[in-house]
C-alpha positions in Angstrom: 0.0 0.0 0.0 2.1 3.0 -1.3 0.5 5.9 -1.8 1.1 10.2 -1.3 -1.0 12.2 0.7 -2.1 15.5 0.0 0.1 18.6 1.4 -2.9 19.8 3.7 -3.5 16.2 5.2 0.1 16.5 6.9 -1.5 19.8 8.7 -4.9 18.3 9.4 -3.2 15.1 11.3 -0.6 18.0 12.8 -3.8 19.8 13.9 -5.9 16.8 15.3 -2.4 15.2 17.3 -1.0 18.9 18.7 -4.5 19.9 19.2 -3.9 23.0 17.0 -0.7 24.0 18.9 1.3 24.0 15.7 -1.3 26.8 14.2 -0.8 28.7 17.0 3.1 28.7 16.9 2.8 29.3 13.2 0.2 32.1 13.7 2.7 33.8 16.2 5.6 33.2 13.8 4.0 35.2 11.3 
């Protein structure tokens, strides 16, 4: 079973395993 996935499925399983914390530091990066 080899397969990609989609850039913006790496930031929604970021998202649901920090809990959004990775958003935030981004969002405070910027």
């Amino acid at each position: 079973m080899s397969y990609t996935l989609p850039p913006y499925h790496f930031e929604v399983y970021c998202n649901l395993i920090f809990g959004g914390r990775l958003s935030q530091m981004l969002s405070l990066s910027q």
